[in-house]
C-alpha positions as CSV (number, residue, x, y, z in Angstrom):
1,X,2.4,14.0,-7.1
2,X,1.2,11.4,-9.7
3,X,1.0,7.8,-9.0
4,X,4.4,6.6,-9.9
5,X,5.6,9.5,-7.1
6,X,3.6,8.7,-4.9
7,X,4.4,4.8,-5.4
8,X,8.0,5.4,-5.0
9,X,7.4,7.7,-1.9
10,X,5.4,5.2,-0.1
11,X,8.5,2.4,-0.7
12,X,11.0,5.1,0.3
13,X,8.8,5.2,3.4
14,X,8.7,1.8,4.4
15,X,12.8,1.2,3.8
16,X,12.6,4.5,6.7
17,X,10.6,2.0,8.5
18,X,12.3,-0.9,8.3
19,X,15.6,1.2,9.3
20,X,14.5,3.5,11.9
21,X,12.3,2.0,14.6
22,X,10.9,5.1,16.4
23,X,9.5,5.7,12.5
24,X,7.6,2.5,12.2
25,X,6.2,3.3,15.8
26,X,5.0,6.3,14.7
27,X,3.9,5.0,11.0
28,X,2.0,2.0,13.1
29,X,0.5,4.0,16.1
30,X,-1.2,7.0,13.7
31,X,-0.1,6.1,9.9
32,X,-2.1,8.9,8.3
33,X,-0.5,12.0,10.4
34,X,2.6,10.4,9.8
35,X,2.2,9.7,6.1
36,X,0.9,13.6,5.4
37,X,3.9,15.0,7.5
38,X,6.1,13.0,5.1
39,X,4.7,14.9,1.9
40,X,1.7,11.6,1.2
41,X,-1.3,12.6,-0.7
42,X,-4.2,11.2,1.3
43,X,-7.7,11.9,0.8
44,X,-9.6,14.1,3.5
45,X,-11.6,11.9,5.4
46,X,-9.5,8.7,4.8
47,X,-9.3,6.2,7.6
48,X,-5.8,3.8,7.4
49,X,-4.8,1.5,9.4
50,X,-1.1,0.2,9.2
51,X,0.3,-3.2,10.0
52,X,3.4,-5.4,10.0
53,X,4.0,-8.6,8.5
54,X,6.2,-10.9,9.9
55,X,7.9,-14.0,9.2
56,X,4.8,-15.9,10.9
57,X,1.8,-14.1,10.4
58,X,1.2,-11.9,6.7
59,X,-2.1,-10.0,6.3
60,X,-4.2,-10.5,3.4
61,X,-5.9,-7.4,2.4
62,X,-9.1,-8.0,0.7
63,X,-10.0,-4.9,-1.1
64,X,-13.5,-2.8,-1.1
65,X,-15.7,-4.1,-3.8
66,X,-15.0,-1.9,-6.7
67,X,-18.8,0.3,-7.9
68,X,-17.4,0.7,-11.7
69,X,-14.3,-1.5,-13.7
70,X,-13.0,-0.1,-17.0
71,X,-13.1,-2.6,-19.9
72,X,-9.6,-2.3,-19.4
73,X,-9.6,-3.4,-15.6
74,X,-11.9,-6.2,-16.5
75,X,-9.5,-7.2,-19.3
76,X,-6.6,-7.9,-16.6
77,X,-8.9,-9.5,-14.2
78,X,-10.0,-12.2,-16.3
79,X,-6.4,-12.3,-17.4
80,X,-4.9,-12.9,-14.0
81,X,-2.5,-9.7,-14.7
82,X,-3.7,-7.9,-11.8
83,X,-0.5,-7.4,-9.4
84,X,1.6,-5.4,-7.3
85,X,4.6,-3.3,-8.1
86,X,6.9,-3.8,-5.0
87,X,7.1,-2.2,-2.6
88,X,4.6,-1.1,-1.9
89,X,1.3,-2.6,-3.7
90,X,-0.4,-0.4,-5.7
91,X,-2.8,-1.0,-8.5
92,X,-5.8,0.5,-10.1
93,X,-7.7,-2.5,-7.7
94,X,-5.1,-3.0,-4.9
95,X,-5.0,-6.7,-4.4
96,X,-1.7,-8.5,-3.3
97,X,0.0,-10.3,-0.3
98,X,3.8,-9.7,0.0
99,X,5.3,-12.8,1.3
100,X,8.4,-12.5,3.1
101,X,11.5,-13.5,1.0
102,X,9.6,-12.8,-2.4
C-alpha cells in the first residue's frame, strides 16, 4: 500500500470511528491491533497511542526530531509549506493540529 493508500485508509478509518462507536473504543483502547486487523501497514515494533479531540480540548502533536531532512524538506520548512492533507495528517514530517470546524 503506498502512501496515498494508506492516507486514504487511515481517513476511511476515522469516518468508521466517528460513525460506529464500539470502533472508536476499540481504535482508542489498542489502536495498533485494531489498525493491522483493518489492512494498516505499521512497523513491527511500533508503539501508538490514539486520542480524541474534542470541541474543548485538541492535542498538539509535536513530532520526533527528525536525524536527516532532504534539501527538499528543508525547502518547505523554511517556506512554511509544511501541512496536513486531511484527514488524517500525514507528511514527510508529520506536524499539524486539526481544529474542530476547519
Amino acid at each position: 500500500m503506498n502512501d496515498d493508500e494508506q492516507s486514504k485508509k487511515i481517513g476511511q478509518l476515522i469516518a468508521k470511528a466517528w460513525a460506529d462507536d464500539r470502533f472508536k473504543t476499540k481504535l482508542l483502547s489498542d489502536p495498533v491491533a485494531t489498525l493491522k486487523a483493518e489492512g494498516v501497514a505499521l512497523p513491527h515494533g511500533l508503539q501508538l497511542r490514539a486520542v480524541e479531540n474534542t470541541d474543548k480540548l485538541v492535542y498538539f502533536v509535536i513530532p520526533a526530531r527528525p536525524t536527516e531532512l532532504s534539501e527538499e524538506d528543508l525547502e518547505k520548512a523554511a517556506g512554511g509549506t509544511i501541512g496536513c492533507k486531511q484527514p488524517p495528517c500525514v507528511t514527510s514530517i508529520p506536524a499539524c493540529i486539526i481544529l474542530p470546524g476547519k
